[in-house]
C-alpha positions in Angstrom: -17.8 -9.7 9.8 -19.6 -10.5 6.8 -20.4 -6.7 5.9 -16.6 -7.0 5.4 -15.9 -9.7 3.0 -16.5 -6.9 0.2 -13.1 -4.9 1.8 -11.5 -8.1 2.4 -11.6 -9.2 -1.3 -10.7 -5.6 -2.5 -7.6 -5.9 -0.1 -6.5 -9.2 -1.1 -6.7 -8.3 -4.6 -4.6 -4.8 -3.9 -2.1 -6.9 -1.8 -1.7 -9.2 -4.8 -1.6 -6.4 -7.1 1.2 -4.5 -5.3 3.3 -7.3 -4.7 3.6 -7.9 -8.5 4.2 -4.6 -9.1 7.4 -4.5 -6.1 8.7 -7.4 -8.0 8.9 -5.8 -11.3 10.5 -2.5 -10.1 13.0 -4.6 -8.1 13.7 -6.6 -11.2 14.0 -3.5 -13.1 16.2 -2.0 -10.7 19.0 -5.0 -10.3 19.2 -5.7 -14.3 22.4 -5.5 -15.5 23.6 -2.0 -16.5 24.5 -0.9 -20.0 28.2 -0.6 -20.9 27.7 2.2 -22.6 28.6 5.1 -20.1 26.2 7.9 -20.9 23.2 5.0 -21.2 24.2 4.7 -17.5 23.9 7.8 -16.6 20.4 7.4 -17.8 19.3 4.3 -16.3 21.4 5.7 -12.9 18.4 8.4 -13.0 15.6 5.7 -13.8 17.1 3.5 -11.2 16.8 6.6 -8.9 12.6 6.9 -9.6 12.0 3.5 -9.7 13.4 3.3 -6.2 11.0 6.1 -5.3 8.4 3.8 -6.8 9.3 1.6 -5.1 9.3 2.9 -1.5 5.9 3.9 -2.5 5.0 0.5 -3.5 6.0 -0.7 -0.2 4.0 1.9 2.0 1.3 1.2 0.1 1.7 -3.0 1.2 2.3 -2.4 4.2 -0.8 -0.6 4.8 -2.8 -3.4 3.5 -0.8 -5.9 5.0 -2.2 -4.3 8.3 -5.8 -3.8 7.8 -6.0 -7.1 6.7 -4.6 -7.8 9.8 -6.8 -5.8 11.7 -9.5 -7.4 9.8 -8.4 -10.8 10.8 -8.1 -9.7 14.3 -11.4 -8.0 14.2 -10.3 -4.5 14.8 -10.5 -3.2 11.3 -13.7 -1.1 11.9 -12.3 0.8 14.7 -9.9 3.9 14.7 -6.9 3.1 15.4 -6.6 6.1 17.4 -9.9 6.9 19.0 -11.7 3.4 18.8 -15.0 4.4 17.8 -16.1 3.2 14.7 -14.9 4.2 10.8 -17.8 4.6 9.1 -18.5 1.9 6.3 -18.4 4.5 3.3 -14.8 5.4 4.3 -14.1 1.6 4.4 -15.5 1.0 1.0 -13.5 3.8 -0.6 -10.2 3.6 1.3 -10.1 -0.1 2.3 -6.5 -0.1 4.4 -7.3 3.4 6.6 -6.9 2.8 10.5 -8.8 6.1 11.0 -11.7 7.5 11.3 -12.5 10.4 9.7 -12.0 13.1 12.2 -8.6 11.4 14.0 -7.6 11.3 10.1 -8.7 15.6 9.8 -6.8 15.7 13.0 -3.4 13.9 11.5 -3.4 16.2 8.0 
Protein backbone atom coordinates (compact mmCIF):
# COMPACT_ATOMS: atom_id res chain seq x y z
CA UNK A 1 0.00 0.00 0.00
CA UNK A 2 2.69 2.36 -0.26
CA UNK A 3 1.37 3.88 -3.73
CA UNK A 4 -1.27 5.03 -1.06
CA UNK A 5 0.50 6.82 1.60
CA UNK A 6 0.09 10.06 -0.77
CA UNK A 7 -4.11 9.56 -0.40
CA UNK A 8 -3.58 8.60 3.09
CA UNK A 9 -1.86 11.91 4.08
CA UNK A 10 -4.29 14.04 1.99
CA UNK A 11 -7.18 12.23 3.93
CA UNK A 12 -5.79 12.70 7.29
CA UNK A 13 -5.13 16.22 6.58
CA UNK A 14 -8.96 16.66 5.13
CA UNK A 15 -10.29 14.70 8.19
CA UNK A 16 -8.41 17.14 10.43
CA UNK A 17 -9.38 19.98 8.46
CA UNK A 18 -13.17 19.25 8.67
CA UNK A 19 -13.28 18.45 12.08
CA UNK A 20 -12.10 21.93 12.94
CA UNK A 21 -14.35 23.38 10.74
CA UNK A 22 -17.60 21.19 12.48
CA UNK A 23 -16.39 22.61 15.68
CA UNK A 24 -16.54 26.12 14.75
CA UNK A 25 -20.04 26.01 13.04
CA UNK A 26 -21.31 24.09 16.19
CA UNK A 27 -19.78 26.76 18.37
CA UNK A 28 -21.26 29.39 16.21
CA UNK A 29 -24.51 27.80 16.30
CA UNK A 30 -24.95 27.28 20.33
CA UNK A 31 -23.59 30.99 21.17
CA UNK A 32 -25.78 32.78 23.10
CA UNK A 33 -28.45 34.74 21.23
CA UNK A 34 -28.73 38.52 21.10
CA UNK A 35 -31.52 40.18 23.21
CA UNK A 36 -32.28 42.37 20.77
CA UNK A 37 -35.29 40.78 18.96
CA UNK A 38 -34.87 41.73 15.30
CA UNK A 39 -30.85 40.79 15.79
CA UNK A 40 -32.51 37.33 16.42
CA UNK A 41 -34.34 37.08 13.64
CA UNK A 42 -31.12 37.50 11.91
CA UNK A 43 -28.92 35.16 13.57
CA UNK A 44 -32.22 32.65 13.58
CA UNK A 45 -31.53 32.80 9.64
CA UNK A 46 -27.60 32.41 10.00
CA UNK A 47 -28.19 29.74 12.53
CA UNK A 48 -30.49 28.11 9.77
CA UNK A 49 -27.23 28.07 6.99
CA UNK A 50 -24.79 27.34 9.26
CA UNK A 51 -26.78 24.20 10.09
CA UNK A 52 -26.78 23.52 6.32
CA UNK A 53 -23.02 23.87 6.64
CA UNK A 54 -22.90 21.95 8.85
CA UNK A 55 -24.75 18.78 7.58
CA UNK A 56 -22.42 19.34 4.78
CA UNK A 57 -19.51 19.39 6.95
CA UNK A 58 -20.49 16.06 8.31
CA UNK A 59 -21.08 14.23 4.91
CA UNK A 60 -18.14 15.31 3.92
CA UNK A 61 -16.29 13.42 7.30
CA UNK A 62 -17.95 10.85 7.08
CA UNK A 63 -16.85 10.08 3.67
CA UNK A 64 -13.35 10.32 4.71
CA UNK A 65 -13.81 8.68 7.88
CA UNK A 66 -14.62 5.66 5.48
CA UNK A 67 -11.98 5.55 2.94
CA UNK A 68 -9.61 5.79 5.43
CA UNK A 69 -11.21 2.90 6.73
CA UNK A 70 -11.21 1.16 3.63
CA UNK A 71 -7.64 2.08 3.36
CA UNK A 72 -6.90 0.54 6.62
CA UNK A 73 -8.74 -2.44 5.71
CA UNK A 74 -7.20 -2.62 2.38
CA UNK A 75 -10.27 -2.22 0.25
CA UNK A 76 -9.81 1.40 -0.61
CA UNK A 77 -8.72 0.70 -4.35
CA UNK A 78 -11.76 -1.29 -5.11
CA UNK A 79 -15.36 -0.17 -6.06
CA UNK A 80 -17.37 -0.39 -3.61
CA UNK A 81 -19.88 -1.62 -5.88
CA UNK A 82 -18.36 -3.57 -8.69
CA UNK A 83 -14.93 -4.44 -7.03
CA UNK A 84 -12.68 -3.92 -9.82
CA UNK A 85 -10.21 -1.46 -9.35
CA UNK A 86 -10.58 2.68 -9.16
CA UNK A 87 -8.14 3.83 -11.15
CA UNK A 88 -5.26 5.77 -9.27
CA UNK A 89 -5.93 9.27 -11.14
CA UNK A 90 -9.47 9.24 -9.62
CA UNK A 91 -7.86 8.35 -6.24
CA UNK A 92 -5.48 11.25 -6.43
CA UNK A 93 -8.12 13.80 -7.24
CA UNK A 94 -11.14 12.59 -5.21
CA UNK A 95 -9.32 10.76 -2.29
CA UNK A 96 -12.71 9.44 -0.20
CA UNK A 97 -14.76 8.00 -3.55
CA UNK A 98 -15.82 4.22 -3.06
CA UNK A 99 -16.37 4.05 -6.88
CA UNK A 100 -15.15 3.56 -9.76
CA UNK A 101 -15.75 5.59 -12.48
CA UNK A 102 -18.40 3.92 -14.42
CA UNK A 103 -20.53 2.51 -11.06
CA UNK A 104 -20.05 6.38 -10.20
CA UNK A 105 -21.63 7.44 -14.15
CA UNK A 106 -24.05 4.71 -13.24
CA UNK A 107 -25.21 6.38 -9.68
CA UNK A 108 -25.47 10.32 -11.27
Amino acid sequence: MPQFNEMKVQLVEMQSQLTDKLERIVKNVTKEANSDWSEQAQERENDEVMDALGNEVRRELKLVNVALHRLNEGEYQYCADCGEDIAIARLKVLPFTQHCIGCASKRD
